[in-house]
C-alpha positions, 0 to 999 in steps of 0.5 A: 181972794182965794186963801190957804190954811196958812194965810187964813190963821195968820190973818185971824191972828193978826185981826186981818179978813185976808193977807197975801203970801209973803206980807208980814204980819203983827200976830197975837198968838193963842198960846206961846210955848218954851219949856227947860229953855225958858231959863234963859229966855227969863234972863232975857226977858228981864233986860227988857226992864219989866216986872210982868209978863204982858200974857201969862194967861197964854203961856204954858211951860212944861220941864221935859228935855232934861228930866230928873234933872241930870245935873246941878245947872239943869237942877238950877234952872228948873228951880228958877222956872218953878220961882218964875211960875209962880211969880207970874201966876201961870197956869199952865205949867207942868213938872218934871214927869208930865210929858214932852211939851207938845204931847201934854198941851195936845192932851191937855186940849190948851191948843186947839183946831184954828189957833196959833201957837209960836214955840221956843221949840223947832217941833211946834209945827206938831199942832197941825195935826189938829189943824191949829198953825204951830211954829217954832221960834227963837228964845228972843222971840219968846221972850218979846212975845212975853214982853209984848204979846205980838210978833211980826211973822211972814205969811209962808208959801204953802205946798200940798202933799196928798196921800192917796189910799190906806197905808199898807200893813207894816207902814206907818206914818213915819215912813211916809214923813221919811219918804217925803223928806227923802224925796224932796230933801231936808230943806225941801220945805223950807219956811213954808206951810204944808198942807197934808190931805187925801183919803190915806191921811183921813184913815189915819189914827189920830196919833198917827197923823200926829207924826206928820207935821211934828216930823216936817220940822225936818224938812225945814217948814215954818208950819204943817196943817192936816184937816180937823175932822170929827175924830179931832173935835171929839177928842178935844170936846171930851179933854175940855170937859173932863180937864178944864169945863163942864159944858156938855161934849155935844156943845164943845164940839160945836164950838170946835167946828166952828172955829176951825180953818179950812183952805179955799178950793182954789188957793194957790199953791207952789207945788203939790206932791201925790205919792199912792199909800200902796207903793210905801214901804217901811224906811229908814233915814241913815247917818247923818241926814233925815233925808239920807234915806235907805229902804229897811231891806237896804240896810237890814243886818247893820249891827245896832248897840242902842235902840230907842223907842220914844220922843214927841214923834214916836213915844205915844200908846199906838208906837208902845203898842207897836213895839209890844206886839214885836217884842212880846214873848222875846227878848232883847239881842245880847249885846243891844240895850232897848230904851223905852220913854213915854211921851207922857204920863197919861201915855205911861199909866195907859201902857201899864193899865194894858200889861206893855210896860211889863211885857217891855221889861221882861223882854229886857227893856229899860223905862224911862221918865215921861219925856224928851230922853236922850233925844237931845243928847242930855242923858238917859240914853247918850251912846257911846263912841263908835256905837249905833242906835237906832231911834224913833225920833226925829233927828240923827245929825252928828252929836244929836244924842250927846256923842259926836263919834255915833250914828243913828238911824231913824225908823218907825217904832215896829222896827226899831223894837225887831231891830232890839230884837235881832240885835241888827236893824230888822224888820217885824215881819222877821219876827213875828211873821206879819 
């Protein structure tokens, strides 16, 4: 029987040589994730009556959301997490300043091309950008898992979204994944798996294809998958190596390849979706849905007071990058603050090693600590009533940044710092002519 990435992952998880769409399955996970919330996930865990975690060995936890802590409750609770690290003996765990979860495990090489890693954290399905199965699930789960070290999971549907050609200058990754979710609604992929493919998805930078299935959370997706080809193995043999063994690059890519999934040529699909990289162009996603979309020249003038440039979708060297060669040499619209998180602190000291931290802050950006920032609305960034933002991120419903009586408007990072620029949502072309 013919199988897709989806059916092929979940088998191998749960022991199986095949499964059927929709069968439910008993899966060990490879890695399990939680991060700030794993507070409470603790306090949950522990009605369980245990002393021990079953699976140390596959947790890894990572304080991001709410970091420095911007109260004494955060405060208290990466306190009890530090205590719960180091009962438990788990290795890999990383404080306040190492990053947004997804970026520091994919940087770190603990997830890797054909696993399967279950989250307490909706933008799991980011792993698929190495083609590792990736899912979001409850605090409850999680906390079975660390009880158990199994769950129960329904093999998705999957769906095909093909990219044919180059993306055009100008248009990102970002735009695509806005296009898509535009086109086919927020809950246009709903529990389902999607499977990215084509010529225009194998050019991609590997942080570009990044983007892609962290952003089909917004779509309602219980995964997303993109091919691991040679740029993927070579990037993670080197971490392995240069992080966590002293085998010889050569052999971890072998072993890498090996391991990967690949769907069968004839899998069965719901639907499959072509769009031609030629006929993009840059978008953005309006108040308050992703799928609320707008061309930028449909909404280019509207007065913007906050834009950010950073989270697990958009806060890597590549975005930074972006936004420097726009902003170099100008300076941020009197009357708009310009907010800048890395993902990470690798994606940080890389920034300052080529001069984009000091060209953002003389252009009158303000750095943030590695991590979610105002994303979520906790801090570092929360609006004020009646303001505008427009973000990198992922999200813009009603209150997502902390503040119900705020809009926010998504975009690609070029635009968001022409946006800074102008003082009004605009394009780089406008800026720097290109």
């Amino acid at each position: 029987m013919a199988q897709t990435f989806a059916q092929k992952a979940l088998a191998r998880a749960a022991g199986l040589d095949s499964v059927a769409v929709g069968q439910v399955v008993d899966a060990r996970p490879d890695v399990v994730l939680s991060h700030d919330n794993t507070a409470d996930i603790r306090r949950t865990w522990l009605e369980f009556g245990q002393e021990r975690v079953t699976i140390p060995e596959k947790l890894a936890i990572t304080l991001d959301h709410a970091v420095p802590a911007p109260t004494t409750k955060h405060a208290q609770n990466h306190a009890e997490i530090r205590a719960f690290v180091a009962e438990q003996g788990i290795r890999n765990a990383f404080e306040v300043g190492r990053g947004i979860c997804h970026q520091v495990l994919s940087e770190e090489a603990i997830v890797l091309p054909g696993q399967l890693i279950l989250g307490a954290d909706s933008h799991t399905p980011h792993f698929g950008w190495m083609g590792a199965f990736g899912a979001g699930i409850g605090r409850t789960e999680v906390a079975t898992l660390w009880a158990t070290g199994e769950l129960w999971l329904r093999v998705p549907e999957s769906m095909r979204i093909v990219l044919d050609g180059p993306l055009p200058p100008g248009v990102t990754a970002k735009d695509f994944a806005l296009r898509i979710i535009g086109d086919l609604g927020a809950d246009g992929g709903l529990y389902a798996s999607v499977e990215f493919s084509g010529s225009g998805i194998e050019a991609m930078s590997l942080e570009s294809r990044m983007v892609l299935p962290n952003m089909m959370a917004e779509f309602g997706v219980k995964t997303a998958y993109i091919a691991p080809d040679e740029k993927v193995f070579a990037y993670l043999a080197e971490r392995l190596e240069r992080r966590r063994t002293a085998d010889t690059l050569a052999t971890r890519n072998s072993q890498l390849a090996t391991n990967a999934l690949y769907p069968d040529a004839d899998a069965a699909y719901i639907s499959e979706h072509r769009y031609a990289a030629a006929e993009l162009e840059p978008y953005v996603a309006c108040p308050h849905s992703v799928d609320n979309l707008a061309t930028l020249s449909q909404v280019a003038g509207t007065r913007v007071q906050q834009a950010f440039i950073g989270t697990c979708t958009n806060g890597r060297l590549e975005d930074i990058a972006a936004a420097v060669e726009v902003i170099r040499g100008k300076q941020v619209a009197a009357g708009t603050r310009l907010l800048v998180i890395p993902a990470s602190r690798e994606v940080l000291q890389d920034a300052l090693r080529l001069g984009y931290i000091e060209a953002l802050v003389e252009a009158g950006a303000a750095i943030g600590t590695p991590g979610c920032g105002p994303c979520m609305g906790n801090h570092m960034g929360v609006p004020a009533p009646g303001e505008v933002t427009i973000s990198s991120a992922n999200r813009n419903f009603q209150g997502r940044m902390g503040t119900k009586n705020a809009e926010i408007y998504l975009a690609s990072p070029a635009v968001v710092a022409a946006s800074a620029v102008r003082g009004v949502i605009a394009g780089p072309q406008e800026i720097i002519g290109a």
